[in-house]
C-alpha positions as CSV (number, residue, x, y, z in Angstrom):
1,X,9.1,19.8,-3.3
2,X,10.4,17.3,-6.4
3,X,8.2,15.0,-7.9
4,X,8.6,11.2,-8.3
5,X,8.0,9.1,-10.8
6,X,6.8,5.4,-10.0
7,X,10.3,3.6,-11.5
8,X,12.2,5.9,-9.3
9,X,10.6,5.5,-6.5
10,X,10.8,1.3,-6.7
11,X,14.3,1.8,-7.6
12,X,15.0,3.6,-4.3
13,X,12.9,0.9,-2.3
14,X,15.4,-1.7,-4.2
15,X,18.7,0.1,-2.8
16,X,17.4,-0.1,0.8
17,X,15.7,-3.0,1.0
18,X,17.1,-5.5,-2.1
19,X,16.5,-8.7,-0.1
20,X,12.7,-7.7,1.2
21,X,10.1,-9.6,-0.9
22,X,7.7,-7.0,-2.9
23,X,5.3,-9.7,-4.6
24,X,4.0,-13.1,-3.8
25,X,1.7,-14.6,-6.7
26,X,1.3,-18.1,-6.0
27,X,4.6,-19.8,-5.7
28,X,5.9,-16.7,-7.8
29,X,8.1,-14.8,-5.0
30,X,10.2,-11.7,-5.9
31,X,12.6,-9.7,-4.3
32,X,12.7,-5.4,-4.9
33,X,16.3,-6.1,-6.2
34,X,14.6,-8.8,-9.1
35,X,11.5,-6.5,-9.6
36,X,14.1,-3.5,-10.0
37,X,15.9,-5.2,-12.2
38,X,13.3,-7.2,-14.4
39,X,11.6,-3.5,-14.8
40,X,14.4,-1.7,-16.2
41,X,15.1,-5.0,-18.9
42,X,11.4,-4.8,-20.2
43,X,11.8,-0.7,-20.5
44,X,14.9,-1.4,-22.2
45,X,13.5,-3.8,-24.4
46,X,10.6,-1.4,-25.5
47,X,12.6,1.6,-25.8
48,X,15.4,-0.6,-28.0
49,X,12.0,-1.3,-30.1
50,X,11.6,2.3,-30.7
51,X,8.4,3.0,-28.1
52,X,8.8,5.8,-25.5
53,X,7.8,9.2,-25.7
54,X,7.4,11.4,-29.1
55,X,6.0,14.5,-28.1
56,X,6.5,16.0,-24.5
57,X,3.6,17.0,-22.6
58,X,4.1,20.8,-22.4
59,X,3.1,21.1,-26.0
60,X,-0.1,18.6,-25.8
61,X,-3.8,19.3,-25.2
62,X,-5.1,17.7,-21.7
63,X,-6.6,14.8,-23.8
64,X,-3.6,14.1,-26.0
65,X,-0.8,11.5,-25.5
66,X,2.8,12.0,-27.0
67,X,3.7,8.3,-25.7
68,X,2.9,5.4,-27.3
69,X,0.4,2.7,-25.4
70,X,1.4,-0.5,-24.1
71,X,-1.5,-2.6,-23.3
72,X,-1.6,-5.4,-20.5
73,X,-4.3,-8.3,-21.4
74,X,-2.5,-10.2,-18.0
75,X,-4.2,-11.4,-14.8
76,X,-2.4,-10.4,-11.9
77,X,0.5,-12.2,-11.8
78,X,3.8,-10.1,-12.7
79,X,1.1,-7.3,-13.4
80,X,2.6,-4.6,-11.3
81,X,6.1,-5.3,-13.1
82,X,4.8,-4.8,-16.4
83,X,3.3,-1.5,-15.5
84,X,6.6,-0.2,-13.5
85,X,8.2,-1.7,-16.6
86,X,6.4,0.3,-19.0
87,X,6.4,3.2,-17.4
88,X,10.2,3.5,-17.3
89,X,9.9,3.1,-20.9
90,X,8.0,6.5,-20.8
91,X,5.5,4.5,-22.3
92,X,1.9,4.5,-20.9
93,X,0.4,1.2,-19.7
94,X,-3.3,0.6,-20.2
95,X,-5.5,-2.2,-18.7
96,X,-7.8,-4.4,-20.6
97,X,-10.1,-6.1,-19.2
98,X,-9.8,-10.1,-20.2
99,X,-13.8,-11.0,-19.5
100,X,-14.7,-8.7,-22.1
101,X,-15.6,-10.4,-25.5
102,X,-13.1,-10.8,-28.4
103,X,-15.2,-8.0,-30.1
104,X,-14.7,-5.8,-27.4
105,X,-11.2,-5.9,-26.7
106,X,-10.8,-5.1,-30.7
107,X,-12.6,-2.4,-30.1
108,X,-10.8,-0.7,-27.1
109,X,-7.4,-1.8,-28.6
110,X,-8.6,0.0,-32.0
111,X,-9.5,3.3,-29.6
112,X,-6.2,2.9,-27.0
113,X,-3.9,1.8,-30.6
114,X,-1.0,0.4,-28.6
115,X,2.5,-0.3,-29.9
116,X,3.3,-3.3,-27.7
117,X,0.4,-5.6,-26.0
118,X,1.3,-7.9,-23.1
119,X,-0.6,-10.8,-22.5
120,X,-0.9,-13.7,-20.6
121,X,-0.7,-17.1,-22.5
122,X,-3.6,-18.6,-20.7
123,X,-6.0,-15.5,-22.2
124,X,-4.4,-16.1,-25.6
125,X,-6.8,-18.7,-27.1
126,X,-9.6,-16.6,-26.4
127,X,-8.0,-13.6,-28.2
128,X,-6.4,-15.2,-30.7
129,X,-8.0,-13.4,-33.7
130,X,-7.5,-10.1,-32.1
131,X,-3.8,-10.3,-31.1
132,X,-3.2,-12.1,-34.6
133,X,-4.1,-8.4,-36.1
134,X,-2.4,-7.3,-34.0
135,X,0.9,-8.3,-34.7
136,X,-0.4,-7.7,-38.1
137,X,-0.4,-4.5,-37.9
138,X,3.0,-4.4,-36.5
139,X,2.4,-4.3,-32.8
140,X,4.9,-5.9,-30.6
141,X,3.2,-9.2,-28.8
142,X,4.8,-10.0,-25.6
143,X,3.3,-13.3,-24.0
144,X,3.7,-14.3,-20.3
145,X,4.0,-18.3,-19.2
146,X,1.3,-19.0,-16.7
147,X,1.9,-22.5,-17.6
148,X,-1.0,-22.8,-20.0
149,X,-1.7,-22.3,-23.8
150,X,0.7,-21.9,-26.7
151,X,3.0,-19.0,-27.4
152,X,0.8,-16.8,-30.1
153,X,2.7,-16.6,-33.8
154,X,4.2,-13.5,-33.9
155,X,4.8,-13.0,-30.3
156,X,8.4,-12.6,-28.3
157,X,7.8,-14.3,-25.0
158,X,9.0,-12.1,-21.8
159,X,12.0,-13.7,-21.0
160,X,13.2,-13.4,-23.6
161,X,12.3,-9.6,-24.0
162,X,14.2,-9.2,-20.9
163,X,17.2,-10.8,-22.0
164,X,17.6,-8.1,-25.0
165,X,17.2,-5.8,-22.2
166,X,20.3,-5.7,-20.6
167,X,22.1,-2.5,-22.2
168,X,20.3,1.0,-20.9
169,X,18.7,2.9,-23.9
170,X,15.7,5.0,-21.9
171,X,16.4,8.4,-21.9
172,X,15.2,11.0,-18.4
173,X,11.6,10.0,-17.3
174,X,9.4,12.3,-16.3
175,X,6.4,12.9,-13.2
176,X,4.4,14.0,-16.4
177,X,4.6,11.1,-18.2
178,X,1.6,9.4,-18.2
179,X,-0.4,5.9,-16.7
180,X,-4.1,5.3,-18.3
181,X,-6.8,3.7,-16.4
182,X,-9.6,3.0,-18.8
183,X,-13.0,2.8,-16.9
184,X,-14.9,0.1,-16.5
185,X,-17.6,0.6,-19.5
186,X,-20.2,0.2,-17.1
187,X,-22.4,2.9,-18.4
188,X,-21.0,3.5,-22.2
189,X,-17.3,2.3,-24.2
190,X,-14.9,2.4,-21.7
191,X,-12.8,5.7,-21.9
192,X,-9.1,5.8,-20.7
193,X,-8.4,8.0,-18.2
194,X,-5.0,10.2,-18.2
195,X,-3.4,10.1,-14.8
196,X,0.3,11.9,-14.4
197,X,2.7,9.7,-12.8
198,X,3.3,12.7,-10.2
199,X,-0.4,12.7,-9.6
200,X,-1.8,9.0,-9.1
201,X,1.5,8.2,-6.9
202,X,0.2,11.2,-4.3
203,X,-3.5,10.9,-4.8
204,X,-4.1,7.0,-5.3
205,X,-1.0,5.5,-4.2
206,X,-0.1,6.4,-0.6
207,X,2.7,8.9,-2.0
208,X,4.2,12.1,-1.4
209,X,6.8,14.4,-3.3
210,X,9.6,13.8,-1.0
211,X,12.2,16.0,-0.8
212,X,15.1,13.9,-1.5
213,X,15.8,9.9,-1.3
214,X,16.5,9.5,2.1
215,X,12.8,9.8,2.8
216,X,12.0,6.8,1.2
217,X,14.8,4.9,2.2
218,X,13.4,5.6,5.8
219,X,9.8,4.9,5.4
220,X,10.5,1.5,3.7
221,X,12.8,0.3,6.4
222,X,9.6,0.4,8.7
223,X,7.0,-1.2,6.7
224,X,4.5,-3.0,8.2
225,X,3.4,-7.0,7.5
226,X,2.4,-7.7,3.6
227,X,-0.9,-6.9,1.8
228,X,-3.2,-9.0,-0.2
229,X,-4.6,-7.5,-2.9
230,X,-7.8,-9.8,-3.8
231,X,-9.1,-8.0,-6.7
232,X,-7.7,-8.2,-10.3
233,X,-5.4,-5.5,-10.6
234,X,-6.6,-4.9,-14.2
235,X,-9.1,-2.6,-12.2
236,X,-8.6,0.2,-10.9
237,X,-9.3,-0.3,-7.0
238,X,-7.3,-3.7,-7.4
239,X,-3.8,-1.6,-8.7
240,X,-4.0,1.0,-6.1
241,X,-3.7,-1.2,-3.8
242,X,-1.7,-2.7,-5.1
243,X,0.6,0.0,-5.5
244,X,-0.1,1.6,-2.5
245,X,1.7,-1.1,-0.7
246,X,4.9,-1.8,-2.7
247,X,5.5,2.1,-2.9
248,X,5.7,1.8,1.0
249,X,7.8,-1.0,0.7
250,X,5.8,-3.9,1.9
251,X,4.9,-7.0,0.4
252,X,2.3,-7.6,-1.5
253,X,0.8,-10.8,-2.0
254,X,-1.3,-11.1,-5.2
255,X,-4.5,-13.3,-5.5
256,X,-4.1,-15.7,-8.4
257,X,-6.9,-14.7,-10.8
258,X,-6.7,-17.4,-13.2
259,X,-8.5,-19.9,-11.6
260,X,-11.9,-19.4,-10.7
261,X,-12.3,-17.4,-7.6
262,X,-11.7,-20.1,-4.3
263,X,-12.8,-18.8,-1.0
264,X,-10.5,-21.3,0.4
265,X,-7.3,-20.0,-1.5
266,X,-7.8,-17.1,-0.1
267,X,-7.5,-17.7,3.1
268,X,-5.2,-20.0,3.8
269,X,-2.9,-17.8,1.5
270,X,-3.7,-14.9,4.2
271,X,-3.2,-17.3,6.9
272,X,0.4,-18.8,5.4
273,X,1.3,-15.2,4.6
274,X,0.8,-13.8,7.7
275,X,-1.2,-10.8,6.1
276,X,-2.0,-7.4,7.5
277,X,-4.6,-6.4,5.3
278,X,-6.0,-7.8,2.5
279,X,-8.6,-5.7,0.0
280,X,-11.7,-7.3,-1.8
281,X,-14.5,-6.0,-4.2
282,X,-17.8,-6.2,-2.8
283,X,-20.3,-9.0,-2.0
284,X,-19.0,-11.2,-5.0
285,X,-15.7,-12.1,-2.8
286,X,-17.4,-11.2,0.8
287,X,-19.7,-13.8,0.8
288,X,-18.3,-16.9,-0.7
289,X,-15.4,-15.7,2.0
290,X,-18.3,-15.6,5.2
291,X,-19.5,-18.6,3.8
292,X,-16.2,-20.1,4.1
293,X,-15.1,-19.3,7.6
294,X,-18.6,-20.6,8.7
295,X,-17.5,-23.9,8.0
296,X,-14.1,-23.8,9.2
297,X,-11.3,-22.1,11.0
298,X,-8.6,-20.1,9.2
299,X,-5.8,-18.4,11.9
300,X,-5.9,-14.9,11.0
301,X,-4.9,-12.9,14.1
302,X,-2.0,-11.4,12.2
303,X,-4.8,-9.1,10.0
304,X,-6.0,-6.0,11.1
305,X,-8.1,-4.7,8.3
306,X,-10.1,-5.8,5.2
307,X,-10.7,-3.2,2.5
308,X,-13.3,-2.9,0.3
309,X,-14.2,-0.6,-2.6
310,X,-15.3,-0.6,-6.4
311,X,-18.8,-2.3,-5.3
312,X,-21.1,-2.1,-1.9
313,X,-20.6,-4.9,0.4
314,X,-23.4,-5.7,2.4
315,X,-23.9,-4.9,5.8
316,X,-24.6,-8.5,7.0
317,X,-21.6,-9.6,5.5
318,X,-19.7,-7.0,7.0
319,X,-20.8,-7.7,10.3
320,X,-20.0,-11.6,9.5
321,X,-16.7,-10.3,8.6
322,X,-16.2,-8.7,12.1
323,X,-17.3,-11.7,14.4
324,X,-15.2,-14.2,12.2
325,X,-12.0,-11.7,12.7
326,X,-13.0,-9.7,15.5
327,X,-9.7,-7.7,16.1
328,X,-10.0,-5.9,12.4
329,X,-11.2,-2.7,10.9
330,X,-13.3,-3.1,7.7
331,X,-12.5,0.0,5.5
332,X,-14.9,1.0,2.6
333,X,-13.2,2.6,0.1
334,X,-15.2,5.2,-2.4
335,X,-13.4,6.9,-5.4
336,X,-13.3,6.0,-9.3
337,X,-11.0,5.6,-12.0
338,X,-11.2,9.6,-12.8
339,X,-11.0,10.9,-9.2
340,X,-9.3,8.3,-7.4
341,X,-9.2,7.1,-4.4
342,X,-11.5,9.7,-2.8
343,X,-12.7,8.4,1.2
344,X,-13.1,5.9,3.6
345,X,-15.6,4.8,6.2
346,X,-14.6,2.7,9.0
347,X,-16.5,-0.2,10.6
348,X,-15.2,-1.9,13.6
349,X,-17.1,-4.7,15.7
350,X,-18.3,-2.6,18.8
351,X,-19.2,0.3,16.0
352,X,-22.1,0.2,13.9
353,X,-21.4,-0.3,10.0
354,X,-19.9,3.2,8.3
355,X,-22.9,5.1,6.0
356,X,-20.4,7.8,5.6
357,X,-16.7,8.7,3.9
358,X,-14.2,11.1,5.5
359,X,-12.9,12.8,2.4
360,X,-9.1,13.0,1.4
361,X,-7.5,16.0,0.3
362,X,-8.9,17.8,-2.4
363,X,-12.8,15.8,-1.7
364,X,-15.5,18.2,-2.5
365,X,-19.1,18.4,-3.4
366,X,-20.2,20.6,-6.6
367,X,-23.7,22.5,-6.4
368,X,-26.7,20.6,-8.7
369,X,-26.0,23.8,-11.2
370,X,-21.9,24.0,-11.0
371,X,-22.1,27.5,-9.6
372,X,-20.3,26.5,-6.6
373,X,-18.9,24.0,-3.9
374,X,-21.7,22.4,-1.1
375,X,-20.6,23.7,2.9
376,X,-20.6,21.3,5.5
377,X,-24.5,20.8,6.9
378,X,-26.1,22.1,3.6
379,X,-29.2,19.9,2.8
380,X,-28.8,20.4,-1.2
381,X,-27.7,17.0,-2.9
382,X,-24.7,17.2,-5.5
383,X,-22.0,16.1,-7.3
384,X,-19.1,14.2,-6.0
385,X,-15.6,16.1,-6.9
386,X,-12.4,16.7,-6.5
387,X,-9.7,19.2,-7.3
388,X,-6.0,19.4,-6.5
389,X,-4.2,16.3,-8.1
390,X,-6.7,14.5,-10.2
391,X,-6.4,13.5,-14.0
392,X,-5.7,15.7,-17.3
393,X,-8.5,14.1,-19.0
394,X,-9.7,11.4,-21.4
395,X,-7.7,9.8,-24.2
396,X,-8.5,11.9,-27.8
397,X,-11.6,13.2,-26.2
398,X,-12.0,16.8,-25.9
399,X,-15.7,17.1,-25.4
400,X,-15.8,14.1,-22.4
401,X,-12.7,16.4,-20.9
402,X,-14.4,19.4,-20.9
403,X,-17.7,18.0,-19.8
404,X,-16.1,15.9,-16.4
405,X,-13.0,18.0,-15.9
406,X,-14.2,21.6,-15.8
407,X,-12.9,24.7,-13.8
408,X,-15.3,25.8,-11.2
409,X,-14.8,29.3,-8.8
410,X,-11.0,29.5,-10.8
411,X,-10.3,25.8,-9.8
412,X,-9.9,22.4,-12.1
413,X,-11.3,19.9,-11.0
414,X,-13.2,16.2,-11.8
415,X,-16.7,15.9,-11.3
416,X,-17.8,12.4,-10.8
417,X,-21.2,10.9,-12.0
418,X,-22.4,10.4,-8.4
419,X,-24.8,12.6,-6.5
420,X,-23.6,12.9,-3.0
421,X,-24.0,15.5,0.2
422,X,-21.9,16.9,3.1
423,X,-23.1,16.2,6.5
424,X,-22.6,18.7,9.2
425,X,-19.2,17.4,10.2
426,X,-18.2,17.7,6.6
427,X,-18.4,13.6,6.1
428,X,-19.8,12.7,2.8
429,X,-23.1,10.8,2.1
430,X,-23.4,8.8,-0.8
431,X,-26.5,8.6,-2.9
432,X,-25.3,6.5,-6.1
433,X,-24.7,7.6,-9.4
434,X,-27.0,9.7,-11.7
435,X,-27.0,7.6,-14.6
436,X,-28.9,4.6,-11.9
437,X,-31.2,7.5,-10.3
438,X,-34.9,5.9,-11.2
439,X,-37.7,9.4,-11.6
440,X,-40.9,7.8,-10.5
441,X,-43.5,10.3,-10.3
442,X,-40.7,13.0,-10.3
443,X,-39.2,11.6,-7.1
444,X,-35.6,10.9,-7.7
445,X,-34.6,7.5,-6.0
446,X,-31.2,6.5,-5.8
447,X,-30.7,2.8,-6.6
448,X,-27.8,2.5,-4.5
449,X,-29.9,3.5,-1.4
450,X,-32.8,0.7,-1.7
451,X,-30.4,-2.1,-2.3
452,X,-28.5,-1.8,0.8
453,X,-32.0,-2.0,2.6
454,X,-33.1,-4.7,0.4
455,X,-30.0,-6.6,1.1
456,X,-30.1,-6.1,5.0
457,X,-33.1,-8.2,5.4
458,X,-31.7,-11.9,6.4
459,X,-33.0,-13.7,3.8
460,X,-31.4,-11.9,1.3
461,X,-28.3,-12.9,-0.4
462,X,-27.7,-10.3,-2.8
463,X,-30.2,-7.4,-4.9
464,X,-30.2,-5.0,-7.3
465,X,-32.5,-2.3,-8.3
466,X,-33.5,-0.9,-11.4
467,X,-36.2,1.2,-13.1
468,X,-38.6,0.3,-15.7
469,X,-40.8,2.0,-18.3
470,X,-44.7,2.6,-16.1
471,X,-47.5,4.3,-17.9
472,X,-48.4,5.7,-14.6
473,X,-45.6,6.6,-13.0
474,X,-43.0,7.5,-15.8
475,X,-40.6,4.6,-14.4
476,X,-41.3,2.3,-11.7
477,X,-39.0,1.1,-8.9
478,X,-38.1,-2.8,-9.1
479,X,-36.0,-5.2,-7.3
480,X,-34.1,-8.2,-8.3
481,X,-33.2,-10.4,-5.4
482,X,-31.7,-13.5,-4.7
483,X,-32.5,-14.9,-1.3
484,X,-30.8,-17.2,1.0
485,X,-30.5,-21.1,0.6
486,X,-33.5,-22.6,2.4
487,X,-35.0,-19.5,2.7
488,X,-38.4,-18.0,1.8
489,X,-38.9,-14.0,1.2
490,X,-42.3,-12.9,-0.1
491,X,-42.5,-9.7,-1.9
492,X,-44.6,-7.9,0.4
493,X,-42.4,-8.8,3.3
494,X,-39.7,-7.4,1.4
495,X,-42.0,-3.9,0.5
496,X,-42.9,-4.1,4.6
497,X,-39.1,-4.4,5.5
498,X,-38.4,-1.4,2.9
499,X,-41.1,0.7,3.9
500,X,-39.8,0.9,7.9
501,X,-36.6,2.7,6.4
502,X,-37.4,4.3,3.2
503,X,-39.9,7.0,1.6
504,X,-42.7,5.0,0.2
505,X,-41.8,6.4,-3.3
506,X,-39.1,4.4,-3.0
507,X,-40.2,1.3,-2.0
508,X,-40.1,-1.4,-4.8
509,X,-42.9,-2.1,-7.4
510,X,-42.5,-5.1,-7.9
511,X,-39.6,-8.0,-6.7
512,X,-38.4,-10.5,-8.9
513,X,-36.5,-13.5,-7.7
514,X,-33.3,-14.9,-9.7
515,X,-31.1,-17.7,-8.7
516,X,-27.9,-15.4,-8.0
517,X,-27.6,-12.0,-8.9
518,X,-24.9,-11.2,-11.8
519,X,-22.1,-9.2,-11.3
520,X,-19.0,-8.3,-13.6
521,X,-15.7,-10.0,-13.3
522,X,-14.8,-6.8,-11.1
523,X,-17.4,-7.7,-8.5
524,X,-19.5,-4.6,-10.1
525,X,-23.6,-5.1,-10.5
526,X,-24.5,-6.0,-13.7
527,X,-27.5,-3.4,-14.4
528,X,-27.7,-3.8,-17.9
529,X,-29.1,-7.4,-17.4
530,X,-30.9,-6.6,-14.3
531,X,-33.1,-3.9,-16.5
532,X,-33.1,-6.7,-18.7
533,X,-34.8,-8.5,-16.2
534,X,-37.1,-5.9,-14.8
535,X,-38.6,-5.7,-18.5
536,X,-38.9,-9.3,-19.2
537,X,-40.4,-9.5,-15.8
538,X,-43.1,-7.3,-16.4
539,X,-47.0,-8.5,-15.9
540,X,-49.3,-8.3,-18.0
């Protein structure tokens, strides 16, 4: 069956359906007919610029690009435009993430060395200096009107890009041309990830290889009611949603990200919208969101499911969730931005919350040692992995490719960081990632594992846990917890609470209290500053 590329595929959804809307953004709406269009001006404009691809992909390592970079510095409005945009370009579109430091987005833009960089004007004081050299240097600067901040010297602002776009100068694209995800730095420099277009549509994006047009033209003229994508799509989690639903040919209605995060926004935009399902990252937008519909009404009965992925979301505020909006399903997404999306658990209100995944094609668990892939039942813990369609590799990184993407028992395949298991009925179970595993008297504790305990005890808004250095023990198991307004928690009723689900090895140490726990603009845990605070906290 023939491949699609991600232009093509938009391009068909635009000849069926011109008229449908494919993004709301505020009081931004477009048509698949202006998004069609708008695309093939900005790939025109970088291909009249001299970007596209150099070197095809048949004669390039796994970790090697032949296209040049174009790198989006944009919050999510016209987002998914830029990347369809780039990509028929046969350029490769790379996020950056706009709450890193000026010194850190030099830094990934020296590693990714794009030839264009698209960027929103609002971000462009804080990265003045950095988009300065940039254009320097002889990148193109492209800036976006979100009606706030100057036009950056040196830059060409998008409309008028896309009015030199109008005469078609992109030669054939191809299913191997590439789209880089770069990962969210979490535990090292972030590292871009190098996804085929023919991949990520089928493994991340709700696609298939479809044997000719008519396929699509069908599916789109029965999409369902629009999705809300929450999350900034300059993360991974946040574009496949994204993308999931416009490939399908629904509407998607994108969260402003500009302002500061408004619990209210939110929904009353899924309440005007009439939204089917709308994603969100974790407890940082769960909360403020229960919070919100505790104090008043929002009518909702058009949505029947809330997705969540790139962060846990605890189980109180799940069950919140539920008795607020009965009628939906809450679906917790698992996967990263090298295996993609990988399962799902499902939670409704008369079931209790999901602990497990049901795997997607290709899911797997790889032995401790690599020698060979976990059964259904087996009590070994492993490594999450996946074969079939998953990424070549990382960008200019041979080493990190062979380390994460290895062939195992004659297969390819990406092995993920976290340590996982398959229960009987070949379900996964999720320990957490090895890099947060704490060795305390050489028991292995996954972090991941005590914080959802921690965190389903009432008076407790948020935790984390980390280890620290312990003469005694090697490291030590601590928690950082922030607990309800008006509420008291004492640390022993916390180890008590622990201690009637857990192993006592992996009962906390020590508890230390903070205000609000800190989380990354993604909604991720913050564990460098949590370990920060383990070791500041430590008694003499």
């Amino acid at each position: 069956m023939p491949e699609w590329t991600i232009g093509a595929v938009i391009d068909a959804i635009a000849d069926a359906v011109p008229d449908c809307e494919m993004t709301v953004c505020g009081s931004r709406r477009t048509t698949f007919a202006d998004g069609a269009d708008r695309t093939r001006r900005l790939a025109n404009f970088l291909a009249a610029n001299g970007l596209g691809a150099h070197t095809e992909r048949g004669e390039l390592n796994r970790w090697e690009c032949g296209q040049d970079r174009v790198a989006l510095l944009m919050h999510n409005d016209l987002y998914p435009e830029m990347v369809i945009g780039a990509l028929k370009a046969r350029t490769v579109p790379v996020n950056v993430n706009y709450y890193y430091s000026p010194g850190e987005v030099a830094d990934l833009l020296a590693y990714l060395a794009p030839r264009a960089v698209i960027y929103h004007r609002s971000l462009g004081a804080r990265f003045a200096s950095v988009l300065r050299d940039a254009a320097r240097s002889g990148d193109l600067l492209i800036s976006v009107d979100d009606g706030e901040g100057p036009e950056l010297a040196g830059s060409i602002s998008l409309d008028d890009a896309l009015a030199q776009g109008d005469s078609d100068c992109v030669g054939p694209v191809s299913p191997d041309d590439l789209l880089m995800i770069c990962t969210g730095g979490t535990t090292g420099r972030p590292k871009g990830v190098l996804w085929r277009q023919g991949d990520i549509y089928v493994s991340s994006m709700n696609g298939a290889d479809h044997d000719a047009v008519e396929e699509i033209h069908t599916k789109v003229t029965q999409a369902g009611p629009p999705w809300f994508a929450v999350s900034p799509l300059m993360h991974a989690a946040g574009m496949w949603t994204a993308f999931s639903g416009l490939l399908s040919g629904q509407t998607v209605v994108l969260h402003d990200t500009k302002p500061k995060f408004d619990p209210r926004t939110v929904l009353a935009t899924a309440e005007r919208e009439r939204i089917g399902l709308m994603t969100l990252v974790g407890d940082a937008y769960a909360a403020p969101l229960v919070e919100e519909l505790t104090r008043r009404s929002y009518d909702l009965s058009s949505m029947f499911a809330i997705g969540t992925g790139g962060a846990a979301t605890n189980p109180t505020h799940q069950r919140a969730l539920l008795e607020h909006i009965p009628q939906i399903t809450i679906i917790n997404g698992f996967g990263s931005s090298e295996t993609g999306n990988m399962g799902f658990g499902h939670t409704r209100r008369e079931t209790p919350t999901a602990d497990t995944f049901q795997l997607r094609a290709g899911g797997l668990v790889l032995a401790e040692d690599y020698s060979r892939f976990l059964t259904p039942g087996e009590p070994e813990v492993g490594w999450v992995a996946r074969n079939g369609r998953i990424p070549l590799g990382y960008f200019n990184d041979a080493a990190a490719t062979a380390r994460t993407f290895p062939e195992v028992a004659g297969q390819r395949v990406v092995v993920s960081g976290d340590r996982a298991a398959l229960e009987p009925d070949g379900s996964l179970r999720l320990y957490g990632r090895d890099s947060l595993v704490v060795n305390t008297g050489g028991e292995k504790v996954f972090v991941e594992e005590v914080e959802e305990v921690l965190r389903a005890h009432p008076g407790v808004a948020d935790a984390l846990v980390v280890g620290r250095p312990s003469e005694r023990w090697g490291q030590e198991v601590v928690g950082i917890v922030s607990v309800r307004p008006r509420t008291e928690v004492g640390t022993e009723e916390l180890r008590e609470h622990c201690a009637t689900r857990l192993a006592r090895f992996k009962i906390p140490k020590d508890v230390l209290y903070v205000d609000q726990i800190r989380r990354l603009g993604n909604g991720k845990a913050d564990y460098r500053w949590a370990k920060e605070c383990a070791v500041e906290g430590v008694k003499a």
